[in-house]
Each structure stands twice: as C-alpha cells, then as structure tokens.
N, C-alpha and C positions, 0 to 999 in steps of 0.2 A: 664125578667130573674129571674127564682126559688133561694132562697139565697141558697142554694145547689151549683146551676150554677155559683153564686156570690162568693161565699165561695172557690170554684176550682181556678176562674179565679184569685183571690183573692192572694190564695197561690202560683199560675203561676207568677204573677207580681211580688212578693216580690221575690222568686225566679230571677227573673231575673234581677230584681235592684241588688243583690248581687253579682252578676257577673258584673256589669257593675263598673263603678266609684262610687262609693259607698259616697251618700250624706247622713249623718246620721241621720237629721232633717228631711227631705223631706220624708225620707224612713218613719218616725215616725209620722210626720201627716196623713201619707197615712194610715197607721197602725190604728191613733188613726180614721181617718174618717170611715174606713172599718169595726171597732167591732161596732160603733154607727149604721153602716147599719145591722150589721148583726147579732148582739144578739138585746136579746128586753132591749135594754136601750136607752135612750135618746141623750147620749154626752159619748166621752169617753175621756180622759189622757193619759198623759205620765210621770211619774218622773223617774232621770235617776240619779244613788249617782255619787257627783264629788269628784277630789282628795280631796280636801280640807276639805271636810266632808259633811253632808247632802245633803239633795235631792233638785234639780232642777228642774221646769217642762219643757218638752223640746218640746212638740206636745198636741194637745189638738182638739177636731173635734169643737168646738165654742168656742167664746168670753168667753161667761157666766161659761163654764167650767174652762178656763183657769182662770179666774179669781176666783174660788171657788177654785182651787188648789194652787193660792199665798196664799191665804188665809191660807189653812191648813197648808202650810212650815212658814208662818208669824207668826203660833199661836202655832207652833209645836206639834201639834195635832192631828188627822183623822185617814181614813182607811188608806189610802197610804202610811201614817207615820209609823203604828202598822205594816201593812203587811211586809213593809220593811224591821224593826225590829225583825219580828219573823221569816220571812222567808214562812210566809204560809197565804194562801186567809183570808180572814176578809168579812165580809157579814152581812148587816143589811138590815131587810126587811122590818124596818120603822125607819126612822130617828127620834126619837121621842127627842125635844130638850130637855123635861125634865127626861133623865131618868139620865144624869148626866155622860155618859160614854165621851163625846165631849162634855164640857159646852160650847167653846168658837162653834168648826165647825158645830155643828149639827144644833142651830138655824140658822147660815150664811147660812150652804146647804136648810134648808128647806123657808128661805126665798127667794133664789134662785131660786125655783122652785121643786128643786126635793126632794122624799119621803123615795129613797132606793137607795142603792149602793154598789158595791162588787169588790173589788181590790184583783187585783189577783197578785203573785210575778213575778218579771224577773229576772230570776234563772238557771242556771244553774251548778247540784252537789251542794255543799254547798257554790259558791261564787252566793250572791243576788247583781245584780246591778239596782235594780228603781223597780218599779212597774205598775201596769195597773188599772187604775181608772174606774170605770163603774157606772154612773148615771142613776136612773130609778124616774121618775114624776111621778111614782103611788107604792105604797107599794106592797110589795112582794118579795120573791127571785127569783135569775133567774132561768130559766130550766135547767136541769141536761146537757142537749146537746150545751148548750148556753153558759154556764161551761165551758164545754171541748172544743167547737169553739173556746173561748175567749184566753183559757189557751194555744193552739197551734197557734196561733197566738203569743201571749207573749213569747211564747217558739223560735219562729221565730225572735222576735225581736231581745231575747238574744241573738241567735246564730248569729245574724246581724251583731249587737254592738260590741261581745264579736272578732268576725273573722275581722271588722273595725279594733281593735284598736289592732291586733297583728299586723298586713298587718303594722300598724303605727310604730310600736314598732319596726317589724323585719327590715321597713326599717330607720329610727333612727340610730339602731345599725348597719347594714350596712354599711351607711354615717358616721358613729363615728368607724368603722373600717377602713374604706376607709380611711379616715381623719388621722387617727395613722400611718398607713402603709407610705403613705404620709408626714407627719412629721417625720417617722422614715429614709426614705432614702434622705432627708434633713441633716438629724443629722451626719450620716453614711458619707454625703458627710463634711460638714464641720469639722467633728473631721479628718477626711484624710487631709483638707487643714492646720486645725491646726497643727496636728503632723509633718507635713512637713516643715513648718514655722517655727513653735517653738522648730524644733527637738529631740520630744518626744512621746513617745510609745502612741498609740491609747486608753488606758486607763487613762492614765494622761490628755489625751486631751478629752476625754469625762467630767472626772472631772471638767476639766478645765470651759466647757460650762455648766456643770450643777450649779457648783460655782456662774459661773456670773449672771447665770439668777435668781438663788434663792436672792443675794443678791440685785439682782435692781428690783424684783418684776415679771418677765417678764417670758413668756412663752419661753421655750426650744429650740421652732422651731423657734421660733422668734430671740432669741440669735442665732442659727444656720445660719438665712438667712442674719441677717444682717453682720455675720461673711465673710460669703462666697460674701456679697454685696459691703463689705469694710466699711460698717457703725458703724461696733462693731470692737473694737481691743482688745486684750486679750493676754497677757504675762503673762508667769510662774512667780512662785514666788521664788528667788533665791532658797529660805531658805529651800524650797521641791523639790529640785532638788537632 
C-alpha cells in the first residue's frame, strides 16, 4: 500500500471512529501510530492539557517515545511544552544538547535516540488543547508535505477531542436538567401536601421547606421526599402566622 493509499484509508478510519463510541485514547494511539508510518519520523506523541493545568501524554506509537515525553512534562521543558504555549509548530533539525535552548530534554532526547523533532499544535481557532510530537533519528526537517499530512491529522484529532467532550458536556447537562425537573415536581408535590396539613398558602410552605433544609444541611428534595415519606415533620412557627 502507497502512503498516499495509507494516508486515505487513514483519514476513513478516523472518520469512522468518530461516529461510532468514541474511545478517546484508542482513537489517539491510532493517531499517534499512523503519523509515525506516515511522515518520515520515527515515533510520534500525544499531549492532551487537563483541567487542572498542564499537559498529559495520552498516546504515544512506542515505549521509548512515551517515556521521552514524561520526561519533558517532568522537566517542564521541550517542543511539546513551547508548542502548546504559543500555539504554533516548533521544529528543530538537530537536537543539539549544547546549544542551550532545552538543557535539561535535548541531551535525554538525543540520548534516546533521536536527532530532530517537530510538534505541531492541537488547535482549534484560538482554543489550543495538547499537541503533536514528532521524532526523527536523523537531523533535518520534515517535508513541506509531511507538514501538512501531520497538521491534518492533528487537526482531526482536535475535532475528535473537541466533538468527545461536548457529546459529554451536552449530556451532563442534560441529566442535570432531567434531575432539576425531577426534583422540582417532587418539591411541587410536597409543598401541596404541606399546605394542606399546615393550612397555609403554597408560598408559606415552600418557605417552610426551604427553611428546614438550609437549617439541617440538607438538600431540598431531600427535605421534600422525606416530607411526603413521613420521615420529616415540619410545623409553622406561631409567631409567622
């Protein structure tokens, strides 16, 4: 197969992972094994920014890769790191340990094995989420065509990642709407049962429940169900009558 042919079949599969159940790792080693077959680099990466701040490696096409990418989040240092930060490719076409720009990753990488490398962003508009690592065992930059393959594929991951984690989000907030709605004709029903008991207007007896729960810690619906359970008992206060 021509990496031409590879490269089609390439963007087909990823394609079609994203329609299916969308595993976000899996998709990302595929990702990471597929630029190593198919630009002239060695190994390639993945780091992906978490909430919590900094970047993660999350796919990696070998060992040796992955562990030269702990490396550069351990030391806080590299292309990956820079790329991320500025939002734009980083490219060196000799890793030279002394020239002083990576003291700590450029000896670790070229003890590793390799000579040159070129991280390109995962970007989308102005939000950057990770970047794309690419390892070369011999000095030089990649090819202009090797660029662009690498970069559309990174561009793919984005749109991956980025279409994963609303699909997450829209459903989140879904279930946290369902959930309100649900709580709410809970509430709706116990301030009915209140007001009828306590004989007092539906406002009073919303009070009533929101009183109790603030004052013992407790969630709303919670007060409501065990109102309506007989577990919670709750009397007006003379004095607000």
């Amino acid at each position: 197969m021509s990496e031409e042919q590879l490269l089609s079949r390439t963007f087909v599969e990823l394609a079609d992972t994203l329609v299916k159940d969308f595993d976000v790792v899996d998709f990302l080693i595929t990702l990471a094994q597929r630029c190593a077959q198919l630009v002239d680099a060695s190994e390639a990466g993945i780091m992906l920014a978490v909430p919590e701040g900094g970047l993660k490696v999350v796919a990696s096409s070998s060992e040796r890769a992955r562990l030269l990418e702990l490396f550069e989040i351990q030391n806080r240092e590299g292309p990956c790191l820079d790329c991320f930060r500025t939002g734009k490719a980083v490219a060196v076409e000799d890793l030279d340990p002394g020239d002083g720009r990576w003291p700590a990753f450029a000896p670790e990488a070229v003890r590793a094995g390799y000579q040159s490398v070129h991280a390109l962003p995962l970007r989308c508009h102005n939000q950057v989420i990770g970047a794309l690592n690419l390892f070369g065992t011999s000095p030089g930059f990649f090819s202009r065509d090797d660029v662009i393959a690498a970069q559309a594929m990174a561009d793919v991951a984005t749109i991956g990642i980025l279409q994963q984690r609303a699909t997450t989000e829209a459903r989140i907030l879904a279930e946290q709407l369902q959930s309100a709605l649900n709580s709410r004709v809970v509430i709706e029903q116990a301030k009915g049962v209140l007001a009828e008991r306590a004989k007092i207007d539906l406002d009073d007896a919303f009070k009533l429940l929101r009183d109790y729960a603030r004052k013992h810690g407790l969630r709303l619906r919670e007060v409501a169900v065990g109102l309506i359970e007989g577990t919670v008992t709750l009397v007006p206060d003379p004095a607000q009558e």
